[in-house]
Structures are given as C-alpha cells and as structure tokens.
Backbone bond lengths (Angstrom), bond angles and torsions (degrees), N, CA, C in turn:
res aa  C-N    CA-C-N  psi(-1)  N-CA   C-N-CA  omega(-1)  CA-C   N-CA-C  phi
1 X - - - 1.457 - - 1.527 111.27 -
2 X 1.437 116.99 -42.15 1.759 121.27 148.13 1.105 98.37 24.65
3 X 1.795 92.51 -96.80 1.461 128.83 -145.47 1.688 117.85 -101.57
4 X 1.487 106.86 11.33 1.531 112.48 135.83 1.175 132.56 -96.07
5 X 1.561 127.41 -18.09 1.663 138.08 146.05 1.692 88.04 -49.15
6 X 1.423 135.05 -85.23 1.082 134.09 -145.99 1.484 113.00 -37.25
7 X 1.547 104.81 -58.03 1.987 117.87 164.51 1.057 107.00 -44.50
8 X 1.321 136.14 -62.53 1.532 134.98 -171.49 1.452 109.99 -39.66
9 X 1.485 111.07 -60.32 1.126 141.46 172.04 1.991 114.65 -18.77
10 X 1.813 77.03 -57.80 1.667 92.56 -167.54 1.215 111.54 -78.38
11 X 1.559 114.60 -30.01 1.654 119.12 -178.30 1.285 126.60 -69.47
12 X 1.778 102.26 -32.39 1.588 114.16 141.61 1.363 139.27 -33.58
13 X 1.138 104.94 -56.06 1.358 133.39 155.46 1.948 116.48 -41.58
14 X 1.265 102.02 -65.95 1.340 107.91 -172.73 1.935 105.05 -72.07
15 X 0.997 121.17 -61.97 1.710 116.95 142.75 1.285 109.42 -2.72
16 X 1.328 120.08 -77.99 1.515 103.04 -169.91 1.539 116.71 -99.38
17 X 1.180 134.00 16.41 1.397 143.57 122.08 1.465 121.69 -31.03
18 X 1.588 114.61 -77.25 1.531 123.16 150.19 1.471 111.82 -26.41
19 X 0.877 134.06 -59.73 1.525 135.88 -178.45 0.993 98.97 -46.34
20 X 1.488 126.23 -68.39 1.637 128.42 -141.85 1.937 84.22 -85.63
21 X 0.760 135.81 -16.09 1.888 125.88 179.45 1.675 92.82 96.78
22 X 1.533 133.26 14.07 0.772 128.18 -171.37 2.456 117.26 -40.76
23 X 0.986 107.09 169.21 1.196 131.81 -164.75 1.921 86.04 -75.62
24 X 1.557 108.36 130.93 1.958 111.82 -158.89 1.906 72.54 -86.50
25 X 0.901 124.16 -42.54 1.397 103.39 -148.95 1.930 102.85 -68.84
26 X 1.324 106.58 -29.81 1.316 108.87 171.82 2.088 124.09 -84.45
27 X 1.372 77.63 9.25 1.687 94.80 165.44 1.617 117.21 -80.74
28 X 2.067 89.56 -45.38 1.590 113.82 -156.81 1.556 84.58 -71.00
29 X 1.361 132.99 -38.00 1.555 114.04 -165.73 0.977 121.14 -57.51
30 X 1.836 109.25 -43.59 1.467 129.57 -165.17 1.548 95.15 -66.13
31 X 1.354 118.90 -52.36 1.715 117.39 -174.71 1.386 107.10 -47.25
32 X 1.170 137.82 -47.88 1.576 154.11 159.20 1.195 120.73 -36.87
33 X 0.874 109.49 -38.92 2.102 121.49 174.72 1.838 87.84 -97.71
34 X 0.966 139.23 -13.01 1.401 113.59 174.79 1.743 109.29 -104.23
35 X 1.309 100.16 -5.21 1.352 105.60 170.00 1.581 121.39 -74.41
36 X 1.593 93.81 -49.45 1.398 136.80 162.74 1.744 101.83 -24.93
37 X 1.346 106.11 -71.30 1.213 131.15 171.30 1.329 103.33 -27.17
38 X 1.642 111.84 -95.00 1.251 120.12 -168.58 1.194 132.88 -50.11
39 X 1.480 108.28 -13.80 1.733 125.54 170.01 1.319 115.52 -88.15
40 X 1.432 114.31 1.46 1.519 114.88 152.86 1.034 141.57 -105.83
41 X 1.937 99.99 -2.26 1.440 113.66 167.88 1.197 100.00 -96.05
42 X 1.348 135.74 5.79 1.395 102.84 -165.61 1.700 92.13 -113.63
43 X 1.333 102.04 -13.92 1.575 96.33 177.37 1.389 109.53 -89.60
44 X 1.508 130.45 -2.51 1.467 122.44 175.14 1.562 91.50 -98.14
45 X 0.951 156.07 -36.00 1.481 165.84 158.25 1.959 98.29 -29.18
46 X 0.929 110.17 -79.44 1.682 135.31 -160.90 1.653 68.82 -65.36
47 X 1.421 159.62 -82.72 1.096 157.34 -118.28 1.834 79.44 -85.15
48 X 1.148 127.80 -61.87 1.379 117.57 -141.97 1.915 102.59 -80.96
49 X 1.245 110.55 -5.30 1.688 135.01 162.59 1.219 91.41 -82.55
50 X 0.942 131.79 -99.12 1.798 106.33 -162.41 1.241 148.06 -30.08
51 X 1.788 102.47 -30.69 1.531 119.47 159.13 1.178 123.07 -65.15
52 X 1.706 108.58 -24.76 1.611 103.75 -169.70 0.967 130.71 -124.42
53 X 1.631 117.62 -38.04 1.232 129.83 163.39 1.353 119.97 -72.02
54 X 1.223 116.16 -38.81 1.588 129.18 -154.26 1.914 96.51 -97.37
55 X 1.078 95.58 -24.05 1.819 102.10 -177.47 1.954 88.48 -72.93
56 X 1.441 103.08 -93.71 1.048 107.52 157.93 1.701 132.09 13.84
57 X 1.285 91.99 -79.95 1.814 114.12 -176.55 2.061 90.98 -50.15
58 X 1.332 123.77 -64.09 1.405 131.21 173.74 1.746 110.08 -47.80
59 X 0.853 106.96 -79.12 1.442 106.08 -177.64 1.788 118.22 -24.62
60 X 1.570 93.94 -41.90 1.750 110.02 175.13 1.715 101.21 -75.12
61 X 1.357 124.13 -21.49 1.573 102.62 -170.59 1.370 101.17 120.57
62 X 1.486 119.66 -34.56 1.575 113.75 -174.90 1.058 106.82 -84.51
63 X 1.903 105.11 108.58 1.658 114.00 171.65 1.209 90.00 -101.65
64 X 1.322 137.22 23.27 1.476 112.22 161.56 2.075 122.93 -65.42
65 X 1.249 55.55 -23.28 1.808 80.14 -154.89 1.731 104.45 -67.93
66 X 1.453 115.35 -6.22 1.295 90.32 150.97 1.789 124.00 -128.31
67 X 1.447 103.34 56.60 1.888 138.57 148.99 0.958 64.21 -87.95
68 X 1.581 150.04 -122.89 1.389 135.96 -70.88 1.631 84.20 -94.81
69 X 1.378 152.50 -42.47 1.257 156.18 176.38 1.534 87.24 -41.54
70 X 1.751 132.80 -72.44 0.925 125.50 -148.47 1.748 103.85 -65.30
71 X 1.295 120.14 -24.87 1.583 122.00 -150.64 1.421 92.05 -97.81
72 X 1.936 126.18 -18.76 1.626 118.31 -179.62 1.628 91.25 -92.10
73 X 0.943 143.00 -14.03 1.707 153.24 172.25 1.727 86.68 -54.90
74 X 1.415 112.53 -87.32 1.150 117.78 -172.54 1.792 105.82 -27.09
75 X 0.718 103.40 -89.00 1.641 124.48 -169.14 1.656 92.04 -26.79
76 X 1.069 114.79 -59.72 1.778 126.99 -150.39 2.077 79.95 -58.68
77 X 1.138 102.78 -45.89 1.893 102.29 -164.32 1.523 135.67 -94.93
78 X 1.671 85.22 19.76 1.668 105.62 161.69 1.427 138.83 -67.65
C-alpha cells in the first residue's frame, strides 16, 4: 500500500504541474517515477500471490490456477 500512496502521491503532483503549465519534460519524469511506482507494486503483489494463493490453490489440487498465473504474467509484460 506504500507504493500506491506513493503513485497517488505523484499523480497529485503531476495534476498540479499541469495546472501551473509546468515544463512537459519535467512532467515526463514524474510520469516515469509513477510508473516506476506501479511496477513495484505490482511485482511485490504478483510475488505475494504466488506464495499464497497460487501455493495454496496447488496444495488443494487446483492446477488450474497456475494458466491463470501464466495468462496475468502475460498481460503484466506487454
């Protein structure tokens, strides 16, 4: 949750950048660090699903469940 306050944080940020007519190239950084951002929640997220759900989901018998790991993999690395 960190580092979705942190994004929030930045988009705030970039919001009132836009306002002020701020400088695009010092927009493009901030968009980059909020990207930045979200590519570290989504890999501690996807990490903390594999330990639990996806362990889990196997242990019960449901090997489906990692197609759907492999098919949100896909998506996440487009």
């Amino acid at each position: 949750l960190r580092l979705l306050k942190t994004a929030r944080g930045q988009i705030d940020g970039i919001i009132k950048m836009g306002e002020e007519d701020r400088y695009c190239i010092d927009i493009l950084v901030q968009v980059q660090a909020i990207q930045a951002a979200l590519n570290g929640f989504n890999k501690t997220l996807l990490s903390e699903h594999i330990h639990s759900c996806v362990v889990k989901d196997i242990q019960e018998g449901n090997v489906e469940c990692v197609d759907e790991l492999c098919e949100t993999i896909k998506k996440l690395m487009k």
